[in-house]
C-alpha positions as CSV (number, residue, x, y, z in Angstrom):
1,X,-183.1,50.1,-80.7
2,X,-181.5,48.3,-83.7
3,X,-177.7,48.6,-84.2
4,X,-176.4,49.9,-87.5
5,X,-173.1,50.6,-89.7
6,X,-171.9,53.9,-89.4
7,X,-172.3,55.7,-92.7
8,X,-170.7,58.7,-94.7
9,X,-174.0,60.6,-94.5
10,X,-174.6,59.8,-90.7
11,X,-170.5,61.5,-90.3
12,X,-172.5,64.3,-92.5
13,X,-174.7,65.3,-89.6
14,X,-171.6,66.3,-87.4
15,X,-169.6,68.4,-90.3
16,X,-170.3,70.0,-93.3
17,X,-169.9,68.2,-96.8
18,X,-167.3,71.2,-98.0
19,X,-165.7,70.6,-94.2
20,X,-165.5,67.0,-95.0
21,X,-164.1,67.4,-98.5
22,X,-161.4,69.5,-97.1
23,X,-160.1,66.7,-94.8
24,X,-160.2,64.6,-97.6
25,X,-158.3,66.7,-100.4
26,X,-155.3,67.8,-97.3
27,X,-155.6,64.0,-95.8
28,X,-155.1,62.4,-99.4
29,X,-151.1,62.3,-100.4
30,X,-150.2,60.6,-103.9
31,X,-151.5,56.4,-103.6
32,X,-153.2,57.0,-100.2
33,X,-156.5,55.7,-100.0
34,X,-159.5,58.0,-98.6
35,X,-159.7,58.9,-94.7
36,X,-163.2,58.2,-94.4
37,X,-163.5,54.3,-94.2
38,X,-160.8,53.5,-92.1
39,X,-161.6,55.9,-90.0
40,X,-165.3,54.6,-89.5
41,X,-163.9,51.1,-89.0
42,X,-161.5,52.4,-86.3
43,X,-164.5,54.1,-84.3
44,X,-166.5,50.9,-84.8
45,X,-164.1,49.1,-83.8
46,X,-163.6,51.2,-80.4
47,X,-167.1,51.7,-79.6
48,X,-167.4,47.8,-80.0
49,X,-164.4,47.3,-78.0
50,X,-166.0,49.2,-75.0
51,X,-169.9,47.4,-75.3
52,X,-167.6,44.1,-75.6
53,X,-166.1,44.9,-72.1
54,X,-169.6,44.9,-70.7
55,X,-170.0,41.0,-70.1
56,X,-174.1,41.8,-70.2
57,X,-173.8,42.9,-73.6
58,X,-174.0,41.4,-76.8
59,X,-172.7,42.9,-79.9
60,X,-174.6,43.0,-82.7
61,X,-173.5,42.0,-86.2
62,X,-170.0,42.4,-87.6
63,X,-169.4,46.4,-88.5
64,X,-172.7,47.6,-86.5
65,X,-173.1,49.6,-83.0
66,X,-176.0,50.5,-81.3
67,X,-177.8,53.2,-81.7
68,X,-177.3,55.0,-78.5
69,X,-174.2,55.9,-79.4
70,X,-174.2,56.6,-82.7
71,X,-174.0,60.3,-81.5
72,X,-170.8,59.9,-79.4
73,X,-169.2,57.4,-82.5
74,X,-169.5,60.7,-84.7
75,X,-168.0,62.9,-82.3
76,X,-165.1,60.4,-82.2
77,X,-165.6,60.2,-86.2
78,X,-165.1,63.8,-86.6
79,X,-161.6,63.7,-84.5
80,X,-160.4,60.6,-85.9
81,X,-160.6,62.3,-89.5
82,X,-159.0,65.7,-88.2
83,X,-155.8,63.5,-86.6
84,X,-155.2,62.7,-90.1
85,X,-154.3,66.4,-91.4
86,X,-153.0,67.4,-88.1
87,X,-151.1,70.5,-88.6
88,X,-152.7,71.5,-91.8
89,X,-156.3,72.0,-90.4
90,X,-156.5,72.9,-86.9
91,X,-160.3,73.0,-84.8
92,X,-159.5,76.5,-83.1
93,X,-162.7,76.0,-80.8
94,X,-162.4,73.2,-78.3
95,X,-166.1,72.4,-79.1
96,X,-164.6,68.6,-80.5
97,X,-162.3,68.2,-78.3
98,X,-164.7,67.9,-75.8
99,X,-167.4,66.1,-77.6
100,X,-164.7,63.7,-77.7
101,X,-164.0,63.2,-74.3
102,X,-167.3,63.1,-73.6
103,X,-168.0,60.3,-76.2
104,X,-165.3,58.7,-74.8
105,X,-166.6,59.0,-70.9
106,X,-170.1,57.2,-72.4
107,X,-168.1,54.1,-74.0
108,X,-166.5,54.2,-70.7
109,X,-169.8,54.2,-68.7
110,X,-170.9,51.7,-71.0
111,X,-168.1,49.3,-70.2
112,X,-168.3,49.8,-66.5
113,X,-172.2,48.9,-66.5
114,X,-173.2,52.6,-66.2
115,X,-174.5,52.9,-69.1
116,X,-177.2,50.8,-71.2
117,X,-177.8,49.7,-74.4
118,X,-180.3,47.2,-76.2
119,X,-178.9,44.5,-77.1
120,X,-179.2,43.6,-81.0
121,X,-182.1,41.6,-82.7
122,X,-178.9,39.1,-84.1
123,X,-175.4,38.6,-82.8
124,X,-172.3,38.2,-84.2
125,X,-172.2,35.0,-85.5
126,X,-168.8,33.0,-84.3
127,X,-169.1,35.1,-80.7
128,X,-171.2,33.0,-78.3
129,X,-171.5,33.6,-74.2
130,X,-170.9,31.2,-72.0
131,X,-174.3,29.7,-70.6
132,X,-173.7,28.9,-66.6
133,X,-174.7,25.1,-66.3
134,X,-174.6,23.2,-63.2
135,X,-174.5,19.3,-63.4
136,X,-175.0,17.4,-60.2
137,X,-173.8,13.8,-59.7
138,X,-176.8,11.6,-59.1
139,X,-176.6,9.4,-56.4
140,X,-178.0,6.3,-57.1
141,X,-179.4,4.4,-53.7
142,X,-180.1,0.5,-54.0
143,X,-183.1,-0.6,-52.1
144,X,-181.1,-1.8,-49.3
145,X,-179.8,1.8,-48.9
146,X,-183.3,3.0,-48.7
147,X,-184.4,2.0,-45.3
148,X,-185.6,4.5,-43.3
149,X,-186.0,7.5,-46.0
């Protein structure tokens, strides 16, 4: 699977656009910029955080998760969007609140090796793994030290 930026319209699969607009006109005090983006590069930044953990992973290109958890990145999405009108709009189900902590036990399972994901076509450039490498000394033997082998 490839990795990919989270957009606007994949948070739009998770809540309503008149649900969404909502967050945005109670989120949104005079000179505040607009919940949305910082809040995607927070979840990205989390969900990249736990593959990161995983020393078998590599991450994909800067801003991009992989596609396996896109789902639980929107769950997360959805919460990190409601913290900002907390008080003002409240979730009276605990539907999210659970999604969350279920996204959040899958970013865990992913960290811990549990939990799989394809690694991208093209890395990060500027992050490289370690390759293990193991130089031996030769031993160079003159023919005198040669007798008998």
């Amino acid at each position: 699977m490839a990795w990919a930026r989270i957009t606007e319209a994949d948070l739009l699969t998770k809540i309503s656009g008149d649900e969404l607009e909502t967050f945005r006109a109670t989120a949104l005090g005079s000179g505040q910029v607009d919940p949305v983006e910082p809040a995607i590069t927070t979840v990205t930044n989390l969900v990249r955080g736990h593959v990161r953990a995983n020393p078998v992973n590599t991450l994909g290109a800067e801003g991009t998760i992989p596609k396996e958890l896109l789902g639980p990145a929107l769950d997360l999405l959805v919460i990190e969007i409601q913290k900002r009108c907390a008080g003002l709009l409240v979730d009276m189900s605990n539907t999210r609140k659970e999604a969350g902590n279920t996204a959040m036990g899958i970013l865990s399972r992913v960290a811990s090796k549990q939990f799989a994901i394809e690694n991208p076509e093209t890395h990060e450039t500027g992050i490289t793994k370690p390759k293990p490498s193991v130089t031996q000394k030769m031993t160079h033997l003159s023919a005198a030290q040669q007798n008998g082998i």
